[in-house]
C-alpha positions as CSV (number, residue, x, y, z in Angstrom):
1,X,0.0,0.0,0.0
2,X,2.8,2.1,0.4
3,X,4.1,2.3,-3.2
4,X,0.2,3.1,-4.0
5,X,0.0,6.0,-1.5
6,X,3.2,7.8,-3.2
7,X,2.4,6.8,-6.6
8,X,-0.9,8.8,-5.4
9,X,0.8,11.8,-4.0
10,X,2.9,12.3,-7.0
11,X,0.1,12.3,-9.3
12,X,-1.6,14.9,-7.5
13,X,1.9,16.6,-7.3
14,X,1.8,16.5,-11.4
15,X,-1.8,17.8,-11.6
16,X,-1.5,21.0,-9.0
17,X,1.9,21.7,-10.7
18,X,-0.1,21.8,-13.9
19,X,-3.3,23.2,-12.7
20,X,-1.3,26.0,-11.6
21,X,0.4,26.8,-14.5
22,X,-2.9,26.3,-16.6
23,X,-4.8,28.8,-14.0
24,X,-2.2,31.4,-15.1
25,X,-2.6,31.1,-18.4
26,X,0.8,30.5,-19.5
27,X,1.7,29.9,-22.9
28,X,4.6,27.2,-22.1
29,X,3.1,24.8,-19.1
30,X,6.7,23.6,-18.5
31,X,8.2,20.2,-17.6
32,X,8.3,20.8,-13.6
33,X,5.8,18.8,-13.7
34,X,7.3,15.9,-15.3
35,X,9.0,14.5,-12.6
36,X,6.7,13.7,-10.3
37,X,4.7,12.0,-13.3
38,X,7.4,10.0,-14.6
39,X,7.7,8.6,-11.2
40,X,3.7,8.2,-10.4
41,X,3.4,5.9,-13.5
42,X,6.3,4.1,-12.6
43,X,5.2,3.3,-9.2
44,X,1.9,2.7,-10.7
45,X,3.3,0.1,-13.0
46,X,5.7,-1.2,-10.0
47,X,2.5,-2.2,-8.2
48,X,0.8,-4.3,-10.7
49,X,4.0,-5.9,-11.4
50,X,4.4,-7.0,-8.0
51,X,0.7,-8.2,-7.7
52,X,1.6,-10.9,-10.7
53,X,3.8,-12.2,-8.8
54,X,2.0,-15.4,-8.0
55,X,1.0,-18.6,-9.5
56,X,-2.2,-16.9,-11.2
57,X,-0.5,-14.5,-12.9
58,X,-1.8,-10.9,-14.7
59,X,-4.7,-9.7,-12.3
60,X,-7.2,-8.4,-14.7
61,X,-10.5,-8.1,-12.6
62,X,-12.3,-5.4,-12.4
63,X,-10.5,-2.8,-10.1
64,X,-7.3,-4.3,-11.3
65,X,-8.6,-3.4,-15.2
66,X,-9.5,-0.3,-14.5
67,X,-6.2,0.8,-12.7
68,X,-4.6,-0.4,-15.9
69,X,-6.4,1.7,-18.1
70,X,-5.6,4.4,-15.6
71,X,-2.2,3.6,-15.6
72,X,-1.9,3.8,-19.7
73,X,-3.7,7.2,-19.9
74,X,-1.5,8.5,-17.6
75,X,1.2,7.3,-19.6
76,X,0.0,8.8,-22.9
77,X,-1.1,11.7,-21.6
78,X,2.8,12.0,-20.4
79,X,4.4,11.6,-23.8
80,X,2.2,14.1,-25.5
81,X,3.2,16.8,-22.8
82,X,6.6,16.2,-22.9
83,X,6.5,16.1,-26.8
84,X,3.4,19.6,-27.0
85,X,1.2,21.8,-25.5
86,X,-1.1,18.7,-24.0
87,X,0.2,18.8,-20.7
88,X,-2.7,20.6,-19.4
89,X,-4.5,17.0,-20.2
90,X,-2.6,15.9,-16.7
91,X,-4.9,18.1,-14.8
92,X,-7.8,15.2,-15.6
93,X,-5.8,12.3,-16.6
94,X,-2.9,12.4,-13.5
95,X,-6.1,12.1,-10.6
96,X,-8.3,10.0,-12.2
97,X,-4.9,7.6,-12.7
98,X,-4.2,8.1,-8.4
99,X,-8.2,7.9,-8.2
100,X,-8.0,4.3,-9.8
101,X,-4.6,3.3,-8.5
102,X,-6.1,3.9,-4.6
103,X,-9.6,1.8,-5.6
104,X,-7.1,-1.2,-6.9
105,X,-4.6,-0.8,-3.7
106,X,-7.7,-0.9,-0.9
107,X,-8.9,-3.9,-3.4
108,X,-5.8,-5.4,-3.1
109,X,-4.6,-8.2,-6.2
110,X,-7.1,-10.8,-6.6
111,X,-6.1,-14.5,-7.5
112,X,-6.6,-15.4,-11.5
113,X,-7.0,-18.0,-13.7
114,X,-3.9,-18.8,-15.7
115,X,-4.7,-17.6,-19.4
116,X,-2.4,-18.7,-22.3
117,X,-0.5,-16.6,-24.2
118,X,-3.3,-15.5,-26.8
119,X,-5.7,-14.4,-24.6
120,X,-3.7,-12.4,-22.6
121,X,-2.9,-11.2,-26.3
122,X,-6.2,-10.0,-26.5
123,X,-6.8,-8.8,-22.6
124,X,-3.5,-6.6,-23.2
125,X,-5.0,-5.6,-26.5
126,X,-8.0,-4.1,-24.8
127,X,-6.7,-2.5,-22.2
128,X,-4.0,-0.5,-24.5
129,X,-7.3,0.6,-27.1
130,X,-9.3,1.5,-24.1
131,X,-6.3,3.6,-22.6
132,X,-5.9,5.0,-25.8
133,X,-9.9,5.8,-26.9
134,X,-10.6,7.4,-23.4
135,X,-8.0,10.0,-24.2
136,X,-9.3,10.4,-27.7
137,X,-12.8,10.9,-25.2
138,X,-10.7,14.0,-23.1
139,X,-9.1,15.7,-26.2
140,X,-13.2,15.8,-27.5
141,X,-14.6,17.1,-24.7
142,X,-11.7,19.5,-24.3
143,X,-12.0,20.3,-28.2
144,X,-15.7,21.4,-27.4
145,X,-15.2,23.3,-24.4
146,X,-12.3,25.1,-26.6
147,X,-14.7,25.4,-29.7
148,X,-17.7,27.0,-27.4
149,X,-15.3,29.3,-25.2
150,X,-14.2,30.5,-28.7
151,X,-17.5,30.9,-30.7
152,X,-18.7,33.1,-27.1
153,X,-15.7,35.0,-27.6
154,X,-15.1,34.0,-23.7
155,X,-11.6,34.0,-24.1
156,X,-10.6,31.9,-20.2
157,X,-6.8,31.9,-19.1
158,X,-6.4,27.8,-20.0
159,X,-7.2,28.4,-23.6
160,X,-3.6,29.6,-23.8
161,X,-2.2,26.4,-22.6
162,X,-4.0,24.5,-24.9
163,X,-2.8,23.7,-28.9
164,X,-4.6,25.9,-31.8
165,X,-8.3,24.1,-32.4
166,X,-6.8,23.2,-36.2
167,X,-3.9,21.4,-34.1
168,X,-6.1,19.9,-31.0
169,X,-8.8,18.0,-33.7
170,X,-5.8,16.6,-35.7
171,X,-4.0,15.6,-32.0
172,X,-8.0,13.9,-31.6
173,X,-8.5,12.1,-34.9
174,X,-4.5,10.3,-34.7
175,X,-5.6,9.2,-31.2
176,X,-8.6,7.7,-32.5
177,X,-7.1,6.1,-35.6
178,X,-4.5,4.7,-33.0
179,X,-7.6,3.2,-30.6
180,X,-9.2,2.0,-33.6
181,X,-6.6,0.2,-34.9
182,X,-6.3,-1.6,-31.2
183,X,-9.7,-2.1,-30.7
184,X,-9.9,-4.0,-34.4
185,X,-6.8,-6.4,-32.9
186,X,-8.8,-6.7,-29.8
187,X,-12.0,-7.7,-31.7
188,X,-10.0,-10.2,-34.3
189,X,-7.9,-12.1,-31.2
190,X,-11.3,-12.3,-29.9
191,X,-12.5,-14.2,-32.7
192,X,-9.3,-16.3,-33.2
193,X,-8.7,-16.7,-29.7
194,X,-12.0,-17.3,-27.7
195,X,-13.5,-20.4,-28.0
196,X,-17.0,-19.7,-26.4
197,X,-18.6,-16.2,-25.8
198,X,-21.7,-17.3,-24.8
199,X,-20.5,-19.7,-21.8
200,X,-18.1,-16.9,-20.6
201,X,-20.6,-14.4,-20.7
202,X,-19.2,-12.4,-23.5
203,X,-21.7,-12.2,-25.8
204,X,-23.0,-8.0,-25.3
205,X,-19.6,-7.0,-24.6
206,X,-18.3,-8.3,-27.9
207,X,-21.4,-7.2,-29.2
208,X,-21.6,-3.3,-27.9
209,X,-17.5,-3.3,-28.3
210,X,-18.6,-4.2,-32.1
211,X,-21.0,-1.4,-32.4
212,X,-18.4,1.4,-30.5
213,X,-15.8,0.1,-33.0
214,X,-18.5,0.8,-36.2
215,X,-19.0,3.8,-34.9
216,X,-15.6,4.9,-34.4
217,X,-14.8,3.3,-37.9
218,X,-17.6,5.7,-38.9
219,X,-16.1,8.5,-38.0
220,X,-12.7,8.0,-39.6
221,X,-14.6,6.9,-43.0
222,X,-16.6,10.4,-42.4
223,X,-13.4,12.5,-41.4
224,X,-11.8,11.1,-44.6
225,X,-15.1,11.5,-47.0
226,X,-16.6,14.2,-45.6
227,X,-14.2,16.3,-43.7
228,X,-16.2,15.8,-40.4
229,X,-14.8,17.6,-37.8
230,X,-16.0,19.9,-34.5
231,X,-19.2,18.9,-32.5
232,X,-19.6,16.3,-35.1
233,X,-16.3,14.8,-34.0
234,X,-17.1,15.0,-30.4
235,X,-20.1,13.4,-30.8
236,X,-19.4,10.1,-32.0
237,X,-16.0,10.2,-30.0
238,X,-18.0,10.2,-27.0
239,X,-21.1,8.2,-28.1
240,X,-18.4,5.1,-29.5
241,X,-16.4,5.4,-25.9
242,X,-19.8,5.2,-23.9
243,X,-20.2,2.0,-25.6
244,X,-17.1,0.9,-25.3
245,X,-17.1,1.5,-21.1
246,X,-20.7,-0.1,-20.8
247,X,-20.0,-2.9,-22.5
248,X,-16.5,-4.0,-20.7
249,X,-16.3,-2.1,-17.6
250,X,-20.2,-2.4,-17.3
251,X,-20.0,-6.0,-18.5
252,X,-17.5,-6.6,-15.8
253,X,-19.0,-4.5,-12.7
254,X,-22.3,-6.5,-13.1
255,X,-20.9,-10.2,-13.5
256,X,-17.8,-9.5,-10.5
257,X,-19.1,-7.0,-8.3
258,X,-22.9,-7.5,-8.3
259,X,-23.2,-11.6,-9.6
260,X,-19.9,-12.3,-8.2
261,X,-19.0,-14.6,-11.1
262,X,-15.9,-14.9,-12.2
């Protein structure tokens, strides 16, 4: 618990370094801020590792999941500070990550079954496209609020720490291509590597994952065709990762935390 509670504190060293910069309104956040997440994330990863130490292997229940996905957001959301102007993304990304980190430390690692190396193919697969889609989600919602601060003329001091719109929707659409591109190696080890959905339960969340990666497929085919872009964009951004958190995290709460099946 130890590693969790500094892995915690540094997050939320990251995101008030940030969050004051952004609350300034300065042009250049800075990297002061990269320390302490550099060293969150790798305490973060330090505890799962150490939870797979036993026979069962990779802990992939529900807390455990959802730490994960934490745990590669903040990651991301890392390398596109250090590499732009995105670091103000830590403000959201860095506590969530110590909010999900805490939830799997008080849960604590949870015994597994062993699972060959194709399906934890697939697990890994998943976790990396829904890592990657939920910060496709933040860049839309932050596009909008960026969009309707600007048509209001309502020109708030953490605009300026954020990219040009035309920069920020490009920064949305390579994140999704990247998510959609996992989520279509999730779905195909799935059908290669899964011998029954219906006896483990799997049938709606392969079948809403299906319909969040149409609709995400959708919106590339309508970004290249059409030149989609603003509310459009955040729209079936966020509609596509609401189906894609009901249908494994949902999938998952009810059958672990409610039927207590594993």
């Amino acid at each position: 618990m130890t590693i969790v509670l500094i892995a915690t504190a540094l997050y939320l060293t990251a995101a008030g370094l940030l969050a004051t910069s952004v609350s300034k309104g300065e042009d250049a956040v800075g990297r002061h801020w990269l320390g302490p997440a550099a060293g969150a994330i790798a305490l973060h990863a330090l505890e799962h590792a150490l939870g797979w130490r036993g026979p069962g292997g990779a802990d992939l229940h529900f807390f455990a999941a959802l730490s994960l996905v934490g745990l590669g957001m903040a990651a991301l959301t890392g390398l596109y500070g250090a590499n732009g102007r995105m670091a103000a993304l830590g403000v959201v990304v860095f506590p969530l990550a110590a909010a999900v980190l805490l939830g799997y430390g008080l849960q604590g690692a949870e015994s597994s079954e062993q699972l060959d190396w194709r399906l934890q193919l697939h697990a890994w697969l998943a976790l990396l496209a829904y890592a990657t889609l939920a910060v496709a989600a933040l860049l839309a919602v932050m596009l909008w609020l960026q969009e309707r601060a600007l048509r209001r003329r309502d020109f708030h001091r953490w605009l300026r720490a954020l990219p040009p719109l035309v920069e920020l929707e490009a920064l949305l659409f390579r994140t999704v291509a990247v998510g959609f591109v996992l989520l279509s190696a999730t779905l195909l080890t799935g059908v290669l590597f899964v011998q029954d959905l219906l006896a483990q339960h799997l049938v709606h969340k392969t079948a809403l994952s299906v319909v969040s990666w149409l609709v995400f497929g959708g919106l590339l085919v309508g970004r290249w065709r059409r030149g989609w872009r603003g509310t459009t964009a955040v729209g079936w951004t966020l509609v596509a990762m609401a189906l894609l958190v009901l249908g494994y995290f949902g999938s998952k709460f009810v059958l672990e935390l409610v039927l207590r099946t594993q």
